[in-house]
PyMOL CGO cylinders between C-alpha atoms (Angstrom):
from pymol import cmd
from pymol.cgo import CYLINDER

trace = [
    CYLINDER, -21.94, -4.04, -89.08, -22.92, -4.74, -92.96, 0.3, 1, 1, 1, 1, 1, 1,
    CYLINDER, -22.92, -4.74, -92.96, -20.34, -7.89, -92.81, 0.3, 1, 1, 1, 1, 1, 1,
    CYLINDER, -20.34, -7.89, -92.81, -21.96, -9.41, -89.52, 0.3, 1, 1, 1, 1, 1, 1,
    CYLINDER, -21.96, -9.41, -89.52, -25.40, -8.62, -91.39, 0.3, 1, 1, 1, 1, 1, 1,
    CYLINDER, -25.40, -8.62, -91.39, -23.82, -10.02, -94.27, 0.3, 1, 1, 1, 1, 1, 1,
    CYLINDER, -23.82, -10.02, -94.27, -23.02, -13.44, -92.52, 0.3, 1, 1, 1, 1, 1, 1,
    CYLINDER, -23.02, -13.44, -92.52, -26.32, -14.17, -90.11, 0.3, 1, 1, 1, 1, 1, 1,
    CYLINDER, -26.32, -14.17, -90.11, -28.06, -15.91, -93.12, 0.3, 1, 1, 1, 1, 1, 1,
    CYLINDER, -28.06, -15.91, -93.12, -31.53, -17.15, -91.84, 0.3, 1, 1, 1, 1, 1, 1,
    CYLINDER, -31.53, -17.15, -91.84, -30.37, -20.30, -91.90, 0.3, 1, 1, 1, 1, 1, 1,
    CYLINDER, -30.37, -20.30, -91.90, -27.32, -20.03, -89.41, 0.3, 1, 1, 1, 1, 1, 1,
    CYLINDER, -27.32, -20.03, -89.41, -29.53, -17.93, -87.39, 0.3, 1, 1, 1, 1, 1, 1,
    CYLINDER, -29.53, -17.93, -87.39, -32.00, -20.79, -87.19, 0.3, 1, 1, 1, 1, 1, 1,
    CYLINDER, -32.00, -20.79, -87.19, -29.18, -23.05, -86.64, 0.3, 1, 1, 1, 1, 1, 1,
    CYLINDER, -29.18, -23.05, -86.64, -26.77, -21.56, -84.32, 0.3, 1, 1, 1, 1, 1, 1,
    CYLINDER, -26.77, -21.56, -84.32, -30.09, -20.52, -82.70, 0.3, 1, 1, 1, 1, 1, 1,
    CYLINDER, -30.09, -20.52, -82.70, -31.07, -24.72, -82.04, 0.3, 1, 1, 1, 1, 1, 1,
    CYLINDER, -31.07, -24.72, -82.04, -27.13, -25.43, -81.07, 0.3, 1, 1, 1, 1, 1, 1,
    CYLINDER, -27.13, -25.43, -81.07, -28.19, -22.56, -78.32, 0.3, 1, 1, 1, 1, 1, 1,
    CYLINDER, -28.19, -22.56, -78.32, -30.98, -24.36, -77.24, 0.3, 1, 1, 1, 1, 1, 1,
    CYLINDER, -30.98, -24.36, -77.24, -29.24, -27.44, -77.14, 0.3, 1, 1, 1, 1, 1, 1,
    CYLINDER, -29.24, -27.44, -77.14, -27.08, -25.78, -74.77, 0.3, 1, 1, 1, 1, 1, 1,
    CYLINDER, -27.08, -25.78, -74.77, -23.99, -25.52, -76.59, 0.3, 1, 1, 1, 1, 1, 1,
    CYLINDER, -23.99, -25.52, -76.59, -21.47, -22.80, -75.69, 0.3, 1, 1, 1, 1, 1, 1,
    CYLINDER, -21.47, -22.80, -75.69, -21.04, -19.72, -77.68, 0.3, 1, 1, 1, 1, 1, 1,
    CYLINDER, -21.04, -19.72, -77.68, -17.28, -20.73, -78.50, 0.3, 1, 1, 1, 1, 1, 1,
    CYLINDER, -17.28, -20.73, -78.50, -18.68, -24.16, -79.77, 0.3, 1, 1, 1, 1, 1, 1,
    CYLINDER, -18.68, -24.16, -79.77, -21.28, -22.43, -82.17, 0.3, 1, 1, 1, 1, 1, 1,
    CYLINDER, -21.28, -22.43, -82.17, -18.16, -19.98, -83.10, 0.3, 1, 1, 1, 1, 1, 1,
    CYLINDER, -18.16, -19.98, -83.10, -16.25, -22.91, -83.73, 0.3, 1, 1, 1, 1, 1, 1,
    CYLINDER, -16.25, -22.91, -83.73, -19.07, -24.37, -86.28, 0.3, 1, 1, 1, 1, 1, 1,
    CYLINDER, -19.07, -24.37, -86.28, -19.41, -21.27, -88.12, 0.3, 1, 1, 1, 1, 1, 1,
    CYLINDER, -19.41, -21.27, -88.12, -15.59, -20.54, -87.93, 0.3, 1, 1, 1, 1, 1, 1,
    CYLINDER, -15.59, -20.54, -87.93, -16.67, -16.99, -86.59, 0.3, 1, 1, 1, 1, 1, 1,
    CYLINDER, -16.67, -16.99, -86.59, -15.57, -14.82, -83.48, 0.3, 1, 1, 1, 1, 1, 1,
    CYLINDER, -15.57, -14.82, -83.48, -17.08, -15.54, -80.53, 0.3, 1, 1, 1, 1, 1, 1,
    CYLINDER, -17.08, -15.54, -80.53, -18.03, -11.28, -80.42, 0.3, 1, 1, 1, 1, 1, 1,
    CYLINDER, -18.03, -11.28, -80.42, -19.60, -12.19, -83.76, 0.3, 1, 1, 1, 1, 1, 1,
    CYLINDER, -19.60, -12.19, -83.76, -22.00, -15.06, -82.05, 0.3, 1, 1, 1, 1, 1, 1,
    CYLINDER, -22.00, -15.06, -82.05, -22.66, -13.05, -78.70, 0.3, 1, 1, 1, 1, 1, 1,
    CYLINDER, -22.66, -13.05, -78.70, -23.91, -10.13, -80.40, 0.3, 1, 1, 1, 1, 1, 1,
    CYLINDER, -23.91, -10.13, -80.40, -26.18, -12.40, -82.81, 0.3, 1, 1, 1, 1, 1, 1,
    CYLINDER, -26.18, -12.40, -82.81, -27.31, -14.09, -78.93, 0.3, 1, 1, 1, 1, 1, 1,
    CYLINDER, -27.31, -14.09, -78.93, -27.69, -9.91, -77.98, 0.3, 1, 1, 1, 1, 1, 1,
    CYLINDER, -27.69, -9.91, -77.98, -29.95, -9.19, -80.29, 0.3, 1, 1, 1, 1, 1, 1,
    CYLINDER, -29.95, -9.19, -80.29, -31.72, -12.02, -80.94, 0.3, 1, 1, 1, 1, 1, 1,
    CYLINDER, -31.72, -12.02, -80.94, -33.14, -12.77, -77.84, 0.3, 1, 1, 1, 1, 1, 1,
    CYLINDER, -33.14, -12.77, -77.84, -36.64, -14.40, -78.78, 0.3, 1, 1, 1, 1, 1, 1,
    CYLINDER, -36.64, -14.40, -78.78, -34.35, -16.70, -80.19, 0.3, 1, 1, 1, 1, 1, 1,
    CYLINDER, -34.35, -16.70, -80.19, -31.78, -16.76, -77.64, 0.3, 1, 1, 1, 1, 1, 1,
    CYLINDER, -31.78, -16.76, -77.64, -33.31, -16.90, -74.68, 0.3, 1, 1, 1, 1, 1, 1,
    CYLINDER, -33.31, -16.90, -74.68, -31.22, -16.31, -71.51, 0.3, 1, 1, 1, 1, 1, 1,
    CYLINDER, -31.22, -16.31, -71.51, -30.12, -19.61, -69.72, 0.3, 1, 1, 1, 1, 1, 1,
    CYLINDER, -30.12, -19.61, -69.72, -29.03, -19.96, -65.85, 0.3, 1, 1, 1, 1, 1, 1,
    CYLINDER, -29.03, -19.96, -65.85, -25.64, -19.59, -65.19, 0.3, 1, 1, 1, 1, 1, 1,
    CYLINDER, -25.64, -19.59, -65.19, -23.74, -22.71, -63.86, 0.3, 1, 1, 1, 1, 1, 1,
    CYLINDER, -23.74, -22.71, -63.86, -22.81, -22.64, -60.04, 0.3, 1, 1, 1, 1, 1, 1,
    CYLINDER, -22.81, -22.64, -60.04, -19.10, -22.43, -59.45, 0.3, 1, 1, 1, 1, 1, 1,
    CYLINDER, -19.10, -22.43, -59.45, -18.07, -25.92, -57.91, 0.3, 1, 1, 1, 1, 1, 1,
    CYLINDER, -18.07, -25.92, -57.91, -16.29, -24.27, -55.08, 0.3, 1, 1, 1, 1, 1, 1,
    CYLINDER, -16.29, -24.27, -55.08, -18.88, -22.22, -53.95, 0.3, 1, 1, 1, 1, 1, 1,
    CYLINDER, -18.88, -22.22, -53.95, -21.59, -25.49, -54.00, 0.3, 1, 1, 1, 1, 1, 1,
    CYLINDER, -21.59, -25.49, -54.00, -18.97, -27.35, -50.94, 0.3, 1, 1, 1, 1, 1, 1,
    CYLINDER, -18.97, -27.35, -50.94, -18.78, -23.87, -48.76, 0.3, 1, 1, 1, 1, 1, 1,
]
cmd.load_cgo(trace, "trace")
């Protein structure tokens, strides 16, 4: 826990937190921060005033049934 503490600087916070809002994917914000994805969902988790919870997308095979 103190090395995920250790690496959520304010600043990535603030940053991953726009790429969120942006509505980039968890393994593209891993992919900036060359992180885990585990690493950037529990950030997402526990940050959720930051985070805040977006709709899912509909699977294209259940939109033509």
């Amino acid at each position: 826990m103190s090395q995920e503490k250790d690496f959520w600087t304010d600043r990535r916070i603030r940053i991953a937190a726009e790429k969120w809002q942006a509505g980039e994917k968890i393994i593209d914000i891993a992919s900036d921060f060359d992180c885990s994805i585990t690493l950037v969902a529990s950030l997402i988790n526990r940050r959720r005033d930051l985070f805040p919870e977006r709709a899912r997308p509909k699977c294209a095979s259940k939109e033509k049934a």
